[in-house]
MILOLUM-202247 format. One record per atom (N, C-alpha, C): residue number from 1; atom name; z, x, y. Coordinates in steps of 0.1 Angstrom, whole numbers, plus 5000, padded with zeros to 4 digits. Layout:
BEGIN
resi: NUM&name: CA&up: Z&east: X&north: Y
...
This chain:
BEGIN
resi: 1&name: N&up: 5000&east: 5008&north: 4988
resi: 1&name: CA&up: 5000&east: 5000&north: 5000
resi: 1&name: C&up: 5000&east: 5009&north: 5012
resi: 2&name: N&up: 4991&east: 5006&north: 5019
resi: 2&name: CA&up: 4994&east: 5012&north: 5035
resi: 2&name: C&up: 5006&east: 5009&north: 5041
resi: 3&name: N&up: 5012&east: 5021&north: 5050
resi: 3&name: CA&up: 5024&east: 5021&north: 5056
resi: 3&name: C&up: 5021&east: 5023&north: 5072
resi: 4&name: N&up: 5025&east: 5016&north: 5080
resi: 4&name: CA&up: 5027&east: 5024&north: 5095
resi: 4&name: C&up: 5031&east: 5037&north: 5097
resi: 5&name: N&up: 5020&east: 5045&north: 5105
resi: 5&name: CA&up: 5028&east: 5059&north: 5106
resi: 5&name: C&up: 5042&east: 5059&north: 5116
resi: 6&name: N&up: 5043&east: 5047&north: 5124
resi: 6&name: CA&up: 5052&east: 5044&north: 5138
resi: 6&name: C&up: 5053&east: 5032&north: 5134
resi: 7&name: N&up: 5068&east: 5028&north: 5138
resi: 7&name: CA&up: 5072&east: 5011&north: 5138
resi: 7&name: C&up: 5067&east: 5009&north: 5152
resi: 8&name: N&up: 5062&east: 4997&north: 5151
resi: 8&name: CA&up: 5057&east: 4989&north: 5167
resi: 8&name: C&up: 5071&east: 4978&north: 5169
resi: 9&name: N&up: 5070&east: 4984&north: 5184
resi: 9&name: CA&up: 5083&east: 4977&north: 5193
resi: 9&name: C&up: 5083&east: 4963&north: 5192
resi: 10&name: N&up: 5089&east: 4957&north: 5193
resi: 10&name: CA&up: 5093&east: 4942&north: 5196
resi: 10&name: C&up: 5083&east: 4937&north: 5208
resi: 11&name: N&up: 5087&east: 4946&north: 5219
resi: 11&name: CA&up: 5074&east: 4944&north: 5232
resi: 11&name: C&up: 5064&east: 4946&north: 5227
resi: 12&name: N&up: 5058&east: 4954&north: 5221
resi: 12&name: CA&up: 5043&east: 4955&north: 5217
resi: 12&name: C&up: 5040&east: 4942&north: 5209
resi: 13&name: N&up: 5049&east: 4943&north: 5200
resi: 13&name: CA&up: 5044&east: 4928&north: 5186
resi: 13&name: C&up: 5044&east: 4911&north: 5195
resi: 14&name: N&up: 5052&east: 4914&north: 5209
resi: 14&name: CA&up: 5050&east: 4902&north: 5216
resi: 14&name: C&up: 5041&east: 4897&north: 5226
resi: 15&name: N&up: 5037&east: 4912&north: 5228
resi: 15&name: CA&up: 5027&east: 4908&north: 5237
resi: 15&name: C&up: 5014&east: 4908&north: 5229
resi: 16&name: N&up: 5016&east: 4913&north: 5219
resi: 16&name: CA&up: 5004&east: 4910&north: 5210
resi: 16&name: C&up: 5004&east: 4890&north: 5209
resi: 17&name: N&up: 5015&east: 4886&north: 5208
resi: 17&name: CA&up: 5014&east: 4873&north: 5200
resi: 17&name: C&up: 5015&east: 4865&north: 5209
resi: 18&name: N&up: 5016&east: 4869&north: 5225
resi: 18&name: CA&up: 5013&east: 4858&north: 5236
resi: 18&name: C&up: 5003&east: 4848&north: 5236
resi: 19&name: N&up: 4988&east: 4850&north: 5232
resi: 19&name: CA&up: 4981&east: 4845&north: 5229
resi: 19&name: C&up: 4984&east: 4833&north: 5220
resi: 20&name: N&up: 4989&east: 4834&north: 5209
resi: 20&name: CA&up: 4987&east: 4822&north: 5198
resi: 20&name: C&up: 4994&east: 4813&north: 5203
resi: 21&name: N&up: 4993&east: 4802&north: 5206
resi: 21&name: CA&up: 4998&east: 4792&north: 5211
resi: 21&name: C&up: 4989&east: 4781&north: 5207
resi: 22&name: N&up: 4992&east: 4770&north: 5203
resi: 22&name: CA&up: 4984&east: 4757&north: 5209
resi: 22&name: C&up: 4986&east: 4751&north: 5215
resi: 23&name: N&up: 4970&east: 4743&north: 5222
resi: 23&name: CA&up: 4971&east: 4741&north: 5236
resi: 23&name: C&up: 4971&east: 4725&north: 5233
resi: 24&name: N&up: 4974&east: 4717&north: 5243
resi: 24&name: CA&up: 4974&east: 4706&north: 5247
resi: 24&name: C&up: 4963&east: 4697&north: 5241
resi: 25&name: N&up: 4964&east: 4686&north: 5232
resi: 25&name: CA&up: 4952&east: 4680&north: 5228
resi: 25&name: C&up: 4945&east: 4671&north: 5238
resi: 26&name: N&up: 4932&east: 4672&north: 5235
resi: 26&name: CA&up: 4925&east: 4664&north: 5245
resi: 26&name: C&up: 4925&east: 4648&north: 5239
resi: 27&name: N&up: 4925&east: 4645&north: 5250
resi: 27&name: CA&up: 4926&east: 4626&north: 5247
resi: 27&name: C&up: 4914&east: 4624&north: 5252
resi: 28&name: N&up: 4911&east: 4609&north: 5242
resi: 28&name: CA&up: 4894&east: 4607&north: 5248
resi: 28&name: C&up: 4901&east: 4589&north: 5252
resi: 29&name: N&up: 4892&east: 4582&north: 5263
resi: 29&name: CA&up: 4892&east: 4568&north: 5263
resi: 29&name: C&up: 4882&east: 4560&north: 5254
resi: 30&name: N&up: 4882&east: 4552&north: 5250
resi: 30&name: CA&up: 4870&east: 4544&north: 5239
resi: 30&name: C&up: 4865&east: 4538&north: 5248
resi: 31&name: N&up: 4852&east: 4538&north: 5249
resi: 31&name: CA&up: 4843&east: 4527&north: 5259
resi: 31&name: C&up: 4842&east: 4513&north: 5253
resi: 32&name: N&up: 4846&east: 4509&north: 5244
resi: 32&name: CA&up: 4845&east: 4498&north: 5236
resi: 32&name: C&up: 4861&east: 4495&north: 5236
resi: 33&name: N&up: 4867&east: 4496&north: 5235
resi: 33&name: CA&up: 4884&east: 4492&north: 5236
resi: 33&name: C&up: 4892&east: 4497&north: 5249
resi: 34&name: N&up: 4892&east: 4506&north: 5253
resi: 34&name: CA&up: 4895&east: 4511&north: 5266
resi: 34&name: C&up: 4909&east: 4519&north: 5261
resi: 35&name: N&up: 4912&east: 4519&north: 5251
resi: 35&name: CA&up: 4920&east: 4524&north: 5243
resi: 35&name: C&up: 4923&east: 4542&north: 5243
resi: 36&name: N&up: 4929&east: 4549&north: 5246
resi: 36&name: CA&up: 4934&east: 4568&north: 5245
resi: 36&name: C&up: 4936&east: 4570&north: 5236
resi: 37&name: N&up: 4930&east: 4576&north: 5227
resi: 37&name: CA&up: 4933&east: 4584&north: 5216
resi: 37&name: C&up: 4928&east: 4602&north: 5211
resi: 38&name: N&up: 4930&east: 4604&north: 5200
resi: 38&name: CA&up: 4923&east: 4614&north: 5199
resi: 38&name: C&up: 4914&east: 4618&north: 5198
resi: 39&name: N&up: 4906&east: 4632&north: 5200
resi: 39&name: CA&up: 4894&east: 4628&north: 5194
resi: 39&name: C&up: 4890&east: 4636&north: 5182
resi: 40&name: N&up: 4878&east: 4632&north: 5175
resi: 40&name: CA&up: 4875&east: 4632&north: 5163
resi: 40&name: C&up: 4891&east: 4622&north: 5155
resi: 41&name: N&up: 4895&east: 4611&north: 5152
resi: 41&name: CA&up: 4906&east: 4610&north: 5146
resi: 41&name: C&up: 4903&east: 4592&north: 5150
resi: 42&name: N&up: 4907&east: 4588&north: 5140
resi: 42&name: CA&up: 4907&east: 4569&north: 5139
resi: 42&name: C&up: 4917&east: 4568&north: 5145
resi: 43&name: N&up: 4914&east: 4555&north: 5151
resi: 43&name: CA&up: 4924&east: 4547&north: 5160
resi: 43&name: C&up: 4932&east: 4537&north: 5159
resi: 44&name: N&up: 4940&east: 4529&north: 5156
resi: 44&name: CA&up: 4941&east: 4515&north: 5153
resi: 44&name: C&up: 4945&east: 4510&north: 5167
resi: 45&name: N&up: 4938&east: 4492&north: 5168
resi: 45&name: CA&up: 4938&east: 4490&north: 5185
resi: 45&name: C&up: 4943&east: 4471&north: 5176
resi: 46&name: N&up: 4955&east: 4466&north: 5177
resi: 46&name: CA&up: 4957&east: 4451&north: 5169
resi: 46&name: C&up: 4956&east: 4452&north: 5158
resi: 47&name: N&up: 4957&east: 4460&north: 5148
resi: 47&name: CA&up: 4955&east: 4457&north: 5136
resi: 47&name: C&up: 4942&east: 4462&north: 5131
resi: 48&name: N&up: 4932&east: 4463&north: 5143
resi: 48&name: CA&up: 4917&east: 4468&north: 5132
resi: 48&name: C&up: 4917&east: 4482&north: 5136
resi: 49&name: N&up: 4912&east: 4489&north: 5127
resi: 49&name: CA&up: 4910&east: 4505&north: 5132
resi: 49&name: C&up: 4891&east: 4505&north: 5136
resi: 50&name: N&up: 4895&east: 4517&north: 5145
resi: 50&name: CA&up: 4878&east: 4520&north: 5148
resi: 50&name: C&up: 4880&east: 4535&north: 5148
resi: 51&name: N&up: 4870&east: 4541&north: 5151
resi: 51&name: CA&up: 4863&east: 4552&north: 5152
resi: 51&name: C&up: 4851&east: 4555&north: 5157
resi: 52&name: N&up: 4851&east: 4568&north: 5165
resi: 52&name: CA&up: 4836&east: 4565&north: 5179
resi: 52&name: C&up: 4833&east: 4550&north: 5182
resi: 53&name: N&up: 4844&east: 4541&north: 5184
resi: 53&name: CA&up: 4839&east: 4529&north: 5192
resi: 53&name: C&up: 4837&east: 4519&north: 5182
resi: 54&name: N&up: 4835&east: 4527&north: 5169
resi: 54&name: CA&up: 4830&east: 4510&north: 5157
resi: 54&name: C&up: 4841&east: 4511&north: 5151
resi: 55&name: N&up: 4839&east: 4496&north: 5147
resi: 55&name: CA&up: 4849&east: 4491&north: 5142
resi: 55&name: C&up: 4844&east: 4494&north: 5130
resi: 56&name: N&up: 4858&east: 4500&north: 5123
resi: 56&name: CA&up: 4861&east: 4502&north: 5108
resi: 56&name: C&up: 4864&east: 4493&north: 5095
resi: 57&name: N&up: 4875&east: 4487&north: 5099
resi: 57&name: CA&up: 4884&east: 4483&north: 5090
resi: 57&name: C&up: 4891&east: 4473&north: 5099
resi: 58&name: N&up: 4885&east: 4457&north: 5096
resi: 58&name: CA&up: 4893&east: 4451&north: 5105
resi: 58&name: C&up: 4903&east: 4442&north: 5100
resi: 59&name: N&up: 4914&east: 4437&north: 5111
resi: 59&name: CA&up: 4927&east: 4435&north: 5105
resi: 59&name: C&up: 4925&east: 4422&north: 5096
resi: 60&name: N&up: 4934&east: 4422&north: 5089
resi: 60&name: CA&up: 4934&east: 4406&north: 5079
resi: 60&name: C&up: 4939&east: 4398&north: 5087
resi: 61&name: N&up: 4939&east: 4382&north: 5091
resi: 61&name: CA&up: 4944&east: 4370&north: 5095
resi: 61&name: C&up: 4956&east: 4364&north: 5086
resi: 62&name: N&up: 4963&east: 4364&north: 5089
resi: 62&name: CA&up: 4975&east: 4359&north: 5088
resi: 62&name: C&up: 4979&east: 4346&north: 5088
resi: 63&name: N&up: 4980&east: 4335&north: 5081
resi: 63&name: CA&up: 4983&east: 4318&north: 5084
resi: 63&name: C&up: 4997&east: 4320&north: 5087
């Protein structure tokens, strides 16, 4: 196995790892429901779910 010839400082290994972070997800509006959600990812808006705006899977009616 390879070994470090030098241990790396705590500062170095942090400022290495400043970068990785995730960022904030983007929210999209539906032009068909007016609805915020994610994007690429189903929505449910009442009981029916959609996706890019179509309807999927709509809810069952209830007596």
């Amino acid at each position: 196995m390879a070994h470090p010839k030098s241990r790396t400082s705590r500062a170095r290994k942090r400022k290495r790892r400043t970068h990785k972070k995730i960022g904030e997800p983007q929210i999209a509006i539906c032009k068909t429901t007016g609805e915020p959600h994610l994007y690429h990812r189903a929505y449910e808006v009442d009981g029916n779910l959609y996706y890019k705006g179509k309807l999927l899977i709509k809810a069952e009616e209830e007596d």
